[in-house]
SELUM-343199 format. One line per field, with one value per residue: x, y, z of N, C-alpha, C in turn; residue number from 1. Coordinates in Angstrom, 2 decimals, always signed. Atoms other than C-alpha are relative to their C-alpha. Example, Ala and Ser with C-alpha at 12.3 -4.5 7.8 and 13.67 -1.06 7.14 Angstrom:
! SELUM-343199
n.x = (+0.89, -0.82) .
n.y = (-1.19, -1.19) .
n.z = (+0.00, -0.06) .
ca.x = (+12.30, +13.67) .
ca.y = (-4.50, -1.06) .
ca.z = (+7.80, +7.14) .
c.x = (+0.90, -0.77) .
c.y = (+1.20, +1.09) .
c.z = (+0.00, +0.73) .
num = (1, 2) .
END
This chain:
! SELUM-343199
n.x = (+1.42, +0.38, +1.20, +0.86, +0.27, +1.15, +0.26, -0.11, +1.38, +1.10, +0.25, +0.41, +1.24, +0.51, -0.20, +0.72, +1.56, +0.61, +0.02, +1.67, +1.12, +0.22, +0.83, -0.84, +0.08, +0.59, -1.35, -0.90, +0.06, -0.70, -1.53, -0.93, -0.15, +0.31, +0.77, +0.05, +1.49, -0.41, -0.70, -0.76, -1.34, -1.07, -1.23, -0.72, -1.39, +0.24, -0.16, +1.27, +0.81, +1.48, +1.18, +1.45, +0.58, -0.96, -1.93, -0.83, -1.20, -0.16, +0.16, +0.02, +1.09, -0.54, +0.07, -1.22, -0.71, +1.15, -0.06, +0.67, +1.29, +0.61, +0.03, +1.47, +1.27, +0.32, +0.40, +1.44, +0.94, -0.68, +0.10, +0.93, +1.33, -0.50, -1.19, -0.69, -0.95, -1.09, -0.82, -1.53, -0.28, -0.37, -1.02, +0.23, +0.18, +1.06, +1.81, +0.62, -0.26, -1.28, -1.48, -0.25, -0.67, -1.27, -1.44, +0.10, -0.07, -1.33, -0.53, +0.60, +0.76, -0.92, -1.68, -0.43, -0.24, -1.27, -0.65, +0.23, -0.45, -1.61, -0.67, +0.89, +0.73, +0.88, +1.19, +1.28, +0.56, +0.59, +0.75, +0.60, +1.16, +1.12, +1.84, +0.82, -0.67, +0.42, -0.59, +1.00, -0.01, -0.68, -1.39, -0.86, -1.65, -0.53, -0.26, +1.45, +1.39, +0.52, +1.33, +0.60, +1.47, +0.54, +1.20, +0.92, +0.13, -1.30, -0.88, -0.59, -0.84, -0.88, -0.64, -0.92, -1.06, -1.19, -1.00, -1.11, -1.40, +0.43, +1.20, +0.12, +1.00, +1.77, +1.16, +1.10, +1.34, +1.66, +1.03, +0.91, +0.84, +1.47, -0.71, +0.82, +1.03, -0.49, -0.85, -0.34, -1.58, -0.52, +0.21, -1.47, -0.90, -0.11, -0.22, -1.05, -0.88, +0.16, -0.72, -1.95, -0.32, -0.56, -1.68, -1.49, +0.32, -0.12, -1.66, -0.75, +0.53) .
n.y = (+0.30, +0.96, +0.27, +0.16, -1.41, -0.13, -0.67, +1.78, +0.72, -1.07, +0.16, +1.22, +0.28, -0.52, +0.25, +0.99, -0.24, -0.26, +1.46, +0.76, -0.11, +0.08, +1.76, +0.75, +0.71, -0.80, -0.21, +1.16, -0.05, -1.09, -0.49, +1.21, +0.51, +0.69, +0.25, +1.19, +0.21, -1.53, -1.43, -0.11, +0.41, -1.05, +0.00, -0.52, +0.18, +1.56, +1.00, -0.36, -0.15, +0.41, -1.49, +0.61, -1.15, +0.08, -0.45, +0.45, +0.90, +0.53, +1.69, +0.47, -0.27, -0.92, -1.09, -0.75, -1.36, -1.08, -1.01, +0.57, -0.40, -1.07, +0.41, +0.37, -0.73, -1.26, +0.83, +0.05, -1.80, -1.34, +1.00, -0.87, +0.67, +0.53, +0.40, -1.05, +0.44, +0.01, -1.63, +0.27, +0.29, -1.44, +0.16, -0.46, -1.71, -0.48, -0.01, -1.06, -0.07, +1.26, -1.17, +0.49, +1.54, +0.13, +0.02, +0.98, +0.97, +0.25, +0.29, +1.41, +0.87, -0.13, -0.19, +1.35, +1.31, -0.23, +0.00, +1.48, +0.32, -0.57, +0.76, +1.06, -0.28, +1.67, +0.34, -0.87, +0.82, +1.19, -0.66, -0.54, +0.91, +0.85, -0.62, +0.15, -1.18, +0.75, -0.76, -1.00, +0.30, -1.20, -0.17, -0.79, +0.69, -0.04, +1.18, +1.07, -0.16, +0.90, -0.52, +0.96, -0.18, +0.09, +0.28, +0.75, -1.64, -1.34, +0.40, -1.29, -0.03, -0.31, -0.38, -0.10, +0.47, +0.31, -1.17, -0.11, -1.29, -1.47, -0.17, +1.15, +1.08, -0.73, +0.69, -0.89, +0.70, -0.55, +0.29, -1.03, -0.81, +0.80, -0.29, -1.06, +0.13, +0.95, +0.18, -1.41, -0.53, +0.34, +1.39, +0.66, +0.55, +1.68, +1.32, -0.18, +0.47, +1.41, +0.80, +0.23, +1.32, +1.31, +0.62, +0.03, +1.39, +1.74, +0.15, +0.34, +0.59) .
n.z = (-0.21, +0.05, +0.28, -1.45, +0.00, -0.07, +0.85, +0.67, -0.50, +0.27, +1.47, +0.72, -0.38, +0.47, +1.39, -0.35, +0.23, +1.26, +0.78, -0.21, +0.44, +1.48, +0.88, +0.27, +0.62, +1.27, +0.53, +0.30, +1.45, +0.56, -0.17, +0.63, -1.14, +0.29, -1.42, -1.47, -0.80, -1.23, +0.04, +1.19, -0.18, +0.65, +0.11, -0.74, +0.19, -0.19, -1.05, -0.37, -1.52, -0.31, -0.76, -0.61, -0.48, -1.38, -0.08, +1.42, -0.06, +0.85, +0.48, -0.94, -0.62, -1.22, +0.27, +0.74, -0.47, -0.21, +1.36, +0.90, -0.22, +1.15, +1.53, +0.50, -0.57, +1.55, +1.22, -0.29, +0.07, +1.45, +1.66, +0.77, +0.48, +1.05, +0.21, +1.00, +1.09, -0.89, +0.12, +0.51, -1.49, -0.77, -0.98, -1.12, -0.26, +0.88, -0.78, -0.67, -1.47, +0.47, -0.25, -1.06, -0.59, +1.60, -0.54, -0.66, +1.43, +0.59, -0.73, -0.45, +1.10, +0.70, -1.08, -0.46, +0.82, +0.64, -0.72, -0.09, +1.24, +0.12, +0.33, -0.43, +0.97, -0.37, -1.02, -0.12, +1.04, -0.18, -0.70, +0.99, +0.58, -0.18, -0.18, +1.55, +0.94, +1.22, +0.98, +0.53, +1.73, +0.37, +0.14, -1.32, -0.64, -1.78, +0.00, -0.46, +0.22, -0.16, -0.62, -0.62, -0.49, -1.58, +0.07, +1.61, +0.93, -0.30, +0.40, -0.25, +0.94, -0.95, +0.84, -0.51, +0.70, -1.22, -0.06, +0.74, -0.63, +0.03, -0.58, -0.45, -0.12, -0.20, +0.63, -0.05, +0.27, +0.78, -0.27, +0.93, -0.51, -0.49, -1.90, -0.68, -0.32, -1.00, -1.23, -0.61, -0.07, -1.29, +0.21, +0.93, -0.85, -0.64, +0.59, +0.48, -1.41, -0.17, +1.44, -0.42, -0.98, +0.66, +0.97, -0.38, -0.67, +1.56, -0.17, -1.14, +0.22) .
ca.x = (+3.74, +2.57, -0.71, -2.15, -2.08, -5.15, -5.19, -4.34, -7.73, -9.84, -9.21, -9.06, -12.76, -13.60, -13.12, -14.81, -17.85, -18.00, -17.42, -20.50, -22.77, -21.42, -22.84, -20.10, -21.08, -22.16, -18.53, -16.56, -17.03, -15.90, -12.61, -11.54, -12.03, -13.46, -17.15, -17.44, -20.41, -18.87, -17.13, -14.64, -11.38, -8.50, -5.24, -2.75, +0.53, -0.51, -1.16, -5.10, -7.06, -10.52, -12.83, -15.66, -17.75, -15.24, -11.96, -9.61, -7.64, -5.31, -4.30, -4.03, -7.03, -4.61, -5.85, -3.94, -1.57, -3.23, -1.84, -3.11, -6.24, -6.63, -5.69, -8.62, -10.96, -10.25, -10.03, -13.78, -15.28, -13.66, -14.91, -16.43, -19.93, -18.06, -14.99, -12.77, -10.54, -7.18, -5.19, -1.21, +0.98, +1.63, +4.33, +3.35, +3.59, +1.62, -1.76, -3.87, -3.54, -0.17, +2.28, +1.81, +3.20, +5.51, +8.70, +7.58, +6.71, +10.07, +11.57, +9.83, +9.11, +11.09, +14.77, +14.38, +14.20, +17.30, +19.03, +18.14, +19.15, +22.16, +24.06, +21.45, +19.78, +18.84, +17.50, +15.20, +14.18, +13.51, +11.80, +9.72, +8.36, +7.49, +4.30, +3.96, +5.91, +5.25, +7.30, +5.13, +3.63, +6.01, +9.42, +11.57, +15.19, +15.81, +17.81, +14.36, +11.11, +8.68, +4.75, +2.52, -1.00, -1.07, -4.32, -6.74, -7.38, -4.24, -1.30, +2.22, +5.08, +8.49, +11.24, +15.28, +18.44, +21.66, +24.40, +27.16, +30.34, +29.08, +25.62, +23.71, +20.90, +17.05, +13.79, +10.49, +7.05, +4.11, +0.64, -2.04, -4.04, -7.28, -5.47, -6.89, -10.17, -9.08, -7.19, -6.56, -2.85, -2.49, -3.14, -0.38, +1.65, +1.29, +1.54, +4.85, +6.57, +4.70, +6.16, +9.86, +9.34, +8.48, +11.08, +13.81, +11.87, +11.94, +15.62, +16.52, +14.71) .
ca.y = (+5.53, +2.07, +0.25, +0.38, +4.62, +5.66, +7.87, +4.27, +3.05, +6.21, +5.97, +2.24, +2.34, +4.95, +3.85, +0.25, +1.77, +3.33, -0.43, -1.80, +0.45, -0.23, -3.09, -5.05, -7.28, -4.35, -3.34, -6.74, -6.70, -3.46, -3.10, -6.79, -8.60, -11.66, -11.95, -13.96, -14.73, -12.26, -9.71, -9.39, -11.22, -8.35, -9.00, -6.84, -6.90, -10.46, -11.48, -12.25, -10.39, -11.01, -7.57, -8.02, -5.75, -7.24, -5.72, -7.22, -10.35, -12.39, -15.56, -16.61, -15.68, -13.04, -9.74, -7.36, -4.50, -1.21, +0.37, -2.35, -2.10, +1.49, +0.74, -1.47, +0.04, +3.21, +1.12, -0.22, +3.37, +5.28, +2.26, +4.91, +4.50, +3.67, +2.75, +5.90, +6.23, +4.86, +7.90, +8.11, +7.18, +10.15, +10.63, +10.80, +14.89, +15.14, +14.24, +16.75, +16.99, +14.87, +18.47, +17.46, +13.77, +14.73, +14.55, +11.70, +9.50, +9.98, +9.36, +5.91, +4.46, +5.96, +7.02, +3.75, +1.29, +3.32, +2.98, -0.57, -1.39, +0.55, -2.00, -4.82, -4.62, -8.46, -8.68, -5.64, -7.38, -10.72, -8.57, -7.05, -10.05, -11.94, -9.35, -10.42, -7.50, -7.33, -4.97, -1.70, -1.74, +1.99, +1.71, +3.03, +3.09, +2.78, -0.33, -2.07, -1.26, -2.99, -2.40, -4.56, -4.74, -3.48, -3.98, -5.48, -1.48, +0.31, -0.44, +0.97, +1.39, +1.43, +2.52, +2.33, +3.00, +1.85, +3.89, +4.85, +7.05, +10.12, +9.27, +7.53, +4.88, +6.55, +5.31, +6.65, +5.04, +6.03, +5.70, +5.89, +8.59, +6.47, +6.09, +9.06, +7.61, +4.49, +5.73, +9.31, +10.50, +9.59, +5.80, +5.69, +6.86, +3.68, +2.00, +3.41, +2.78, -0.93, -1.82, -0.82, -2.87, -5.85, -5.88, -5.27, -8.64, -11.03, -9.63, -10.37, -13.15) .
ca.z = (+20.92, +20.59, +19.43, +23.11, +22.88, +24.00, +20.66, +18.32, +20.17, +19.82, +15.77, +15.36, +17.32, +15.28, +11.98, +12.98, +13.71, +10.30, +9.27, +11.06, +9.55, +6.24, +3.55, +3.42, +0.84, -1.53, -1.81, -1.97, -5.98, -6.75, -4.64, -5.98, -2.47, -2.03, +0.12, +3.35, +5.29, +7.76, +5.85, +2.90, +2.31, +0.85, -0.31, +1.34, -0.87, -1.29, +1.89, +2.97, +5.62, +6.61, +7.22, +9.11, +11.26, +14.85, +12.92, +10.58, +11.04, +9.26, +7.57, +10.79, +12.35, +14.58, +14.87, +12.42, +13.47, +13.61, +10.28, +8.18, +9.70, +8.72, +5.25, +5.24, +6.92, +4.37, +1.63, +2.50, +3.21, +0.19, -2.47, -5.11, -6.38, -9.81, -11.02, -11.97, -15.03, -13.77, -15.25, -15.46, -13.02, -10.19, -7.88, -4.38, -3.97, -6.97, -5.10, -4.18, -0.03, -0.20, +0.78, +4.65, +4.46, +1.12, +3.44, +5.37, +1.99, +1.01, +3.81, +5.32, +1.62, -1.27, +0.90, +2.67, +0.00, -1.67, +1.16, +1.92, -1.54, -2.25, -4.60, -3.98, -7.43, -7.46, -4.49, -4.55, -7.75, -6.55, -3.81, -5.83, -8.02, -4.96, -4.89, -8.64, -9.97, -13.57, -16.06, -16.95, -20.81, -20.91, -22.04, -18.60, -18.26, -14.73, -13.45, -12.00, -13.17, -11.79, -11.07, -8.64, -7.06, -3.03, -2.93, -6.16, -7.14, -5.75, -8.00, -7.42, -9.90, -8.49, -10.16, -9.13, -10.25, -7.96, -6.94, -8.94, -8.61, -7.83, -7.02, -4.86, -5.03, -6.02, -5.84, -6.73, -6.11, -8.27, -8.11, -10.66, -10.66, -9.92, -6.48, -4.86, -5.21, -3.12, -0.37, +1.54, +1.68, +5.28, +4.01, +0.82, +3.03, +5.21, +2.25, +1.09, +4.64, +4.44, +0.85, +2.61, +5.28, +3.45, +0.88, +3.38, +5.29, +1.66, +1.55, +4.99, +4.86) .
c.x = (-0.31, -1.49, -0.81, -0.45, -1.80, -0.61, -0.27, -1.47, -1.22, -0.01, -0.22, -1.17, -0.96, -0.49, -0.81, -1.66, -0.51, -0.36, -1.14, -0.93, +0.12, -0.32, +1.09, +0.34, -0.21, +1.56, +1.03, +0.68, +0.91, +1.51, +0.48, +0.10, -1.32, -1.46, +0.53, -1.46, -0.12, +0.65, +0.48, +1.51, +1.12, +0.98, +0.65, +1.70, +0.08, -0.33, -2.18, -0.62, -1.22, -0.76, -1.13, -0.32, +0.81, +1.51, +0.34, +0.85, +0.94, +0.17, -0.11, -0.79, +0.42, -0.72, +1.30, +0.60, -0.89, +0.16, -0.18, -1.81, -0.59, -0.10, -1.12, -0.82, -0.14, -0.45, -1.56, -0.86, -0.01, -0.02, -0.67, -1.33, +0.24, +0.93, +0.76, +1.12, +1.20, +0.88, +1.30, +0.18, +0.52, +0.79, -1.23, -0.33, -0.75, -1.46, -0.78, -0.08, +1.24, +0.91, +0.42, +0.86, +0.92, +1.11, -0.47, -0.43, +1.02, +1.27, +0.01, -0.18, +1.58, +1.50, +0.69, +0.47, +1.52, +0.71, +0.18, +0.89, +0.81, +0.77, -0.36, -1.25, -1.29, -0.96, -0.98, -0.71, -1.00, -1.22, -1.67, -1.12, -0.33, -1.54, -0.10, +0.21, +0.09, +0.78, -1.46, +0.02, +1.12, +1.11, +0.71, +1.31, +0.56, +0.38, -1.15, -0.63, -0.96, -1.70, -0.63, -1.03, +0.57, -1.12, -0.72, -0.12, +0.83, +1.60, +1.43, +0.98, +1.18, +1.25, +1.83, +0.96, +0.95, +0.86, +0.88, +0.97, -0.57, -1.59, -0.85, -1.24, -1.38, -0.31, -1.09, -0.99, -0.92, -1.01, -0.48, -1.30, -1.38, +0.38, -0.79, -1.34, -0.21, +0.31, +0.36, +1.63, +0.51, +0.19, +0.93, +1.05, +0.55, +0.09, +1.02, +0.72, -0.74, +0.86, +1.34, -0.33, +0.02, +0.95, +0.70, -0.36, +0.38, +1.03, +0.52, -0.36, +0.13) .
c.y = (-1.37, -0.60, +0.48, +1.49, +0.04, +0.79, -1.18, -0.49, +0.75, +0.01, -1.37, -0.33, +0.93, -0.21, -1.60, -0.09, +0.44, -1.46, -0.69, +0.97, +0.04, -1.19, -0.37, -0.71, +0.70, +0.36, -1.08, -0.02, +1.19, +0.32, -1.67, -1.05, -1.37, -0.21, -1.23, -0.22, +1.18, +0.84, -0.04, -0.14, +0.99, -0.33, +1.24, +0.11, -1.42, -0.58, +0.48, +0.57, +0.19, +1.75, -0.16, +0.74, -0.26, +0.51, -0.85, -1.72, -0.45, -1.33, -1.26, -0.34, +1.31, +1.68, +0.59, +1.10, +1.10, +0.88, -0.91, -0.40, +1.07, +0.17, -0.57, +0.25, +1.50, -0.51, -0.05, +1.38, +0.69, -0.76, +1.55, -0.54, -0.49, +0.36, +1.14, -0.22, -0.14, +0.59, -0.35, -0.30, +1.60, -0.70, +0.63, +1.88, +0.61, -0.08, +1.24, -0.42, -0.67, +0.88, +0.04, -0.74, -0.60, -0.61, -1.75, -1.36, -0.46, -0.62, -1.80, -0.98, +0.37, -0.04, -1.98, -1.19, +0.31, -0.59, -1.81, -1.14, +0.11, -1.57, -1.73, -0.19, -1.26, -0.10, +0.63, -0.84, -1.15, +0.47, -0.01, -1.04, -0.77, +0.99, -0.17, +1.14, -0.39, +1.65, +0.74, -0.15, +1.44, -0.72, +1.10, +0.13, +0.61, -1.68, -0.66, +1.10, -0.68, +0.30, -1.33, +0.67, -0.23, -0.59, +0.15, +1.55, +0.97, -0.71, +0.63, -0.63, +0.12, -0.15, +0.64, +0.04, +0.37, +1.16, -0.05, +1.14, +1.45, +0.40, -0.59, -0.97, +1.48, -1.16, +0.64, -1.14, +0.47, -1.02, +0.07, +0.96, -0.65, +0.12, +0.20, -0.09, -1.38, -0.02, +1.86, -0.16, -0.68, -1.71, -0.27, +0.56, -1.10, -0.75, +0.00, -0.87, -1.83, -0.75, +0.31, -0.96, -1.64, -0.31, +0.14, -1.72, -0.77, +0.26, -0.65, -1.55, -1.47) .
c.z = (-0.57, -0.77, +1.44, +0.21, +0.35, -1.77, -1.72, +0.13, -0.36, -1.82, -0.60, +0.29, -1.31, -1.39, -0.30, +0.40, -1.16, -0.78, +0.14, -0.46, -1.24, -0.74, -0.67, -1.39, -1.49, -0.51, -0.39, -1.93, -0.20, +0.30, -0.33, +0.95, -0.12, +1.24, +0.42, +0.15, +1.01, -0.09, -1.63, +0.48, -1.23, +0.24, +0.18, -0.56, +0.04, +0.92, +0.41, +1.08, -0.52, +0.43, +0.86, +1.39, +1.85, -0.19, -1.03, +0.94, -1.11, -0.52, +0.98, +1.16, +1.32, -0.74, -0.36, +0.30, -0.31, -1.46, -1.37, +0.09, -0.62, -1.08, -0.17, -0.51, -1.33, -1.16, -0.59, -0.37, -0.75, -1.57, -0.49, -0.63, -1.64, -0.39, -0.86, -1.36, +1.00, -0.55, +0.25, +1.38, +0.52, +0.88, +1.05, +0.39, -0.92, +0.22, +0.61, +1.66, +0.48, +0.40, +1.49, +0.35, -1.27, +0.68, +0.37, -0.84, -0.72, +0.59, +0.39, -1.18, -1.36, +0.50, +0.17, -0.87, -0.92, +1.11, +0.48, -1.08, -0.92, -0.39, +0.47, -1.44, -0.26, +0.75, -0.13, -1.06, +0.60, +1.03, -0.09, -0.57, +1.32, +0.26, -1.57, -0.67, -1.38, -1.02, -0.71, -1.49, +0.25, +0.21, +1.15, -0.31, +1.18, -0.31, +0.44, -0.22, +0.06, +0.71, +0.90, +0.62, +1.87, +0.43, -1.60, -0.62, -0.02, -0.70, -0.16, -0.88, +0.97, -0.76, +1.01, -0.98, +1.19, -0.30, -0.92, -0.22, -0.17, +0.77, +0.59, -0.62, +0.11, -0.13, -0.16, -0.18, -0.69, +0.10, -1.51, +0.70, +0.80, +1.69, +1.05, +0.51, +1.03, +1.45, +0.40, +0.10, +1.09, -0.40, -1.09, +0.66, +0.57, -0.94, -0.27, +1.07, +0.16, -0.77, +0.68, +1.00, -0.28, -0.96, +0.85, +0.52, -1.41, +0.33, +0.82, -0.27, +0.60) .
num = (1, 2, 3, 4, 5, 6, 7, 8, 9, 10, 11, 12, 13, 14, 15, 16, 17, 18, 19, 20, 21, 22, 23, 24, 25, 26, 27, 28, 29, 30, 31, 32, 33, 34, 35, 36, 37, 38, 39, 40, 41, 42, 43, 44, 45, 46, 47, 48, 49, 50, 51, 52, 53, 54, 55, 56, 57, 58, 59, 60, 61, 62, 63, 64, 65, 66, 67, 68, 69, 70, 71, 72, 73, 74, 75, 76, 77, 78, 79, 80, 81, 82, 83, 84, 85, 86, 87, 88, 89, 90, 91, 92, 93, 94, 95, 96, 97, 98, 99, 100, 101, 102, 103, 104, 105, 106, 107, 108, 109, 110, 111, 112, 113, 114, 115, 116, 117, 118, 119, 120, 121, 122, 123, 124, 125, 126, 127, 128, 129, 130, 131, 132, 133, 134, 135, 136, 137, 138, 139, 140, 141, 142, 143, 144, 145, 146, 147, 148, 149, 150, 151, 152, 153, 154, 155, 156, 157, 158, 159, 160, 161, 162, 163, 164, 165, 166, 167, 168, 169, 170, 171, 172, 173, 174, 175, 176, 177, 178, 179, 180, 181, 182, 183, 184, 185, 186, 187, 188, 189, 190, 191, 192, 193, 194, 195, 196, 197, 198, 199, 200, 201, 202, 203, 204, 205) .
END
């Protein structure tokens, strides 16, 4: 199934109309985004897109793929009316509604990046800091430990250790709890399976 799906169109319309009747400018502050004249500019895993009541673009002025759109667009809609405690870090299956898209979190996001990374320790690393990966205040011992900002309020921990005789390559992403109040399940999902896709891209590179 493609972007063009009629089903793709019926949710990315849908979710765009919640956008135009929302006050743009009232939320910018709180989720960490920067006003416009015509919307709010959100970093994306570092990278800028524009919000604004015609859709999302990006640095480019190109309209943005359809699953960084919804990220947005959630993002936007699910600001809270004030800023929750940001609470420990949680694994993915530990979220309340999260037992649906457990497999498929592990699969597209955690799995992948093992697998990707299997005896690649460096790279994932270098990976890693270019989103400004920054060593958690907690004492870990995993071979990389490394936290970073998806978006200005959603921050994910990510935690590897390489293969070695007997066993293979993990990874585990965590959230903090605050999270939840950010983003619906269906949406860190998409973020898990985003963060593999761009580290394998820096890698490849």
């Amino acid at each position: 199934m493609t972007e063009k799906s009629p089903v793709f169109k019926e949710t990315y319309d849908h979710y765009l109309e919640k956008i135009r009747a929302a006050e743009l400018s009232a939320v910018a502050t709180p989720l960490g985004g920067e006003p416009a004249a015509d919307g709010i500019c959100i970093p994306l895993f570092g990278r800028p897109f524009m919000v604004t009541r015609s859709g999302v673009t990006d640095d480019r002025g190109r309209r943005a793929r359809f699953d960084v759109c919804i990220v947005l667009f959630k993002y936007i809609l699910m600001c809270p009316d004030s800023p929750p405690e940001i609470g420990e870090w949680t694994a993915y299956r530990d979220f309340k509604d999260s037992a649906p898209l457990v497999q498929y979190f592990a699969a597209n996001a955690e799995n992948a990046v093992a697998k990707a990374f299997s005896g690649k320790v460096d790279a994932l690393r270098r990976a890693v800091e270019s989103l400004r990966g920054r060593a958690p205040a907690e004492a870990l011992c995993y071979d990389l430990a490394l936290s970073f900002d998806a978006l200005p309020r959603v921050t994910m921990l990510m935690l590897f250790n390489d293969a070695e005789p007997g066993f293979a390559a993990r990874c585990s992403i965590l959230f903090r709890r605050s999270t939840a109040s950010y983003l619906d399940m269906e949406c860190l999902g998409i973020l898990g399976a985003q963060l593999a896709g761009y580290l394998k891209d820096v890698a490849e590179g």
